[in-house]
C-alpha distance (Angstrom), angle and dihedral (degrees) to the residues before:
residue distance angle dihedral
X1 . . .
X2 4.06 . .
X3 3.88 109.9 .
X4 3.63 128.9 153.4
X5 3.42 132.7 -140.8
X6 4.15 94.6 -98.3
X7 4.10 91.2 44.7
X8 3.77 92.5 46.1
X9 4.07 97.6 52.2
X10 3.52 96.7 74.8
X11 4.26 92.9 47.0
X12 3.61 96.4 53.9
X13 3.81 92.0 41.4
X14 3.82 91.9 57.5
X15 3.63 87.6 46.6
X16 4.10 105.5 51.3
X17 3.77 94.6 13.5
X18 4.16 117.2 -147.8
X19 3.69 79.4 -13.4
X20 3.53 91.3 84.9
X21 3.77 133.4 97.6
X22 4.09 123.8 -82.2
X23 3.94 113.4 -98.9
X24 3.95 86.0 -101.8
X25 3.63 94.7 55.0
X26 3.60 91.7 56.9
X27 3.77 101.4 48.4
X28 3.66 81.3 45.8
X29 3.65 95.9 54.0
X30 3.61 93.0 54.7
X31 3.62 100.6 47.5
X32 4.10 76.6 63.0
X33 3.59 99.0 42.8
X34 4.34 82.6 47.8
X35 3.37 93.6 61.7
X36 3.78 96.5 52.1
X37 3.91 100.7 -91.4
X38 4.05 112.1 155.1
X39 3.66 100.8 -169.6
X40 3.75 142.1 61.6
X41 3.26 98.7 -148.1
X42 4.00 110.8 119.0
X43 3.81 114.7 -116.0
X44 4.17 116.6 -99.1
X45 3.77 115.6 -86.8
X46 3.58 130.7 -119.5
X47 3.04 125.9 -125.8
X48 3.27 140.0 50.6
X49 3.90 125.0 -46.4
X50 3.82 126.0 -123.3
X51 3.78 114.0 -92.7
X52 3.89 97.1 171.5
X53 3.58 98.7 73.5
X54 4.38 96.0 67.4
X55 3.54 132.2 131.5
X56 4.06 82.8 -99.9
X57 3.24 99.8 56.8
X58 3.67 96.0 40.6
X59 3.88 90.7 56.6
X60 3.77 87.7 42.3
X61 3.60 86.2 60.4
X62 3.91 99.4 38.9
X63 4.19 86.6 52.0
X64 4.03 90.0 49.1
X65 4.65 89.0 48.7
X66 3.93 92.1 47.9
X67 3.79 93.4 42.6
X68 4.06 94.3 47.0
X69 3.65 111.5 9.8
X70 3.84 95.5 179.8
X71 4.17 87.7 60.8
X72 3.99 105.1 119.7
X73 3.88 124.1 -143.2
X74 3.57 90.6 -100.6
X75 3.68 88.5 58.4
X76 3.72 98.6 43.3
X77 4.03 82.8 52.2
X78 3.51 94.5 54.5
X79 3.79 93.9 48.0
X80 3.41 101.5 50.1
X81 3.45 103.5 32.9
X82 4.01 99.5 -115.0
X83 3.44 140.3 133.1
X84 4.03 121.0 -91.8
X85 3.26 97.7 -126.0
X86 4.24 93.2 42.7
X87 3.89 82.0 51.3
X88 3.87 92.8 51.6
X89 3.75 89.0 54.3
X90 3.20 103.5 54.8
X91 3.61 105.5 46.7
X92 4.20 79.1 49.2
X93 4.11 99.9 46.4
X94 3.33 99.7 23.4
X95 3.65 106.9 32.7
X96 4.15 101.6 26.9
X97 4.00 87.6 -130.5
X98 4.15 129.0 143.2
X99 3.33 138.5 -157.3
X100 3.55 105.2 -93.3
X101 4.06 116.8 179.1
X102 3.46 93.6 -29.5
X103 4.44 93.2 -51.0
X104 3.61 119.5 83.2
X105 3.22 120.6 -115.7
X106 4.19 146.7 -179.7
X107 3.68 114.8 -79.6
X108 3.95 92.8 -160.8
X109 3.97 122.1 31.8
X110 3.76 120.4 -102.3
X111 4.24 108.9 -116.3
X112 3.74 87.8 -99.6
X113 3.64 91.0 50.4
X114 3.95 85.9 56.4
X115 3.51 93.9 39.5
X116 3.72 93.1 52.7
X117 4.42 101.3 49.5
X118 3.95 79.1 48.0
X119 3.56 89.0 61.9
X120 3.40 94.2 44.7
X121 3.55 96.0 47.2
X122 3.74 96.8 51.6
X123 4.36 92.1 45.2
X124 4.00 78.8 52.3
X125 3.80 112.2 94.2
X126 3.98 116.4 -166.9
């Protein structure tokens, strides 16, 4: 089977839907496949790899939010060293918290958060 780039688009659309890749990624895929590549497995990067993102660093960070929740992402950078951004991710992947007026905060409640408004609730007469 001899299809192009252009001619094949509209094939592998149909078949995975908006799964599929972008326009560039297919023309770029067969340049690869052209020259006698086998797999689609993108080439190794250069460069070197993240190293602010580790299990250290995360618990370095989770240590710094439970001692001083009101510390912004700016601070915890400063503090430990890291990157913004690297900072901003972690407290969001590893930690589920958001930006809340400028502090970070929980998204869900911890069990002794729930535990606690339940009490409330049911000392509460209406």
């Amino acid at each position: 089977m001899d299809l192009t780039g252009l001619c094949s688009k509209p094939t592998i659309r149909t078949k995975y839907g908006n799964e599929c890749f972008f326009r560039v990624q297919v023309f770029e895929r067969f340049i690869r496949f052209k020259e006698g590549r086998e797999t689609t497995e993108d080439n190794p990067r250069r460069g070197r790899l993240s190293t602010s993102k580790t299990d250290e660093n995360i618990e370095r960070i989770g240590k710094l939010i439970r001692e001083d929740h009101r510390l912004s992402i700016r601070g915890l950078a400063v503090i430990t060293g890291i990157d913004k951004e690297y900072v901003r991710q972690i407290l969001h992947e590893s930690f589920n918290m958001h930006k809340v007026c400028a502090k970070m905060v929980p998204k869900l409640l911890t069990p002794e958060q729930k535990e606690s408004r339940m009490n409330i609730c049911a000392d509460t007469q209406w």
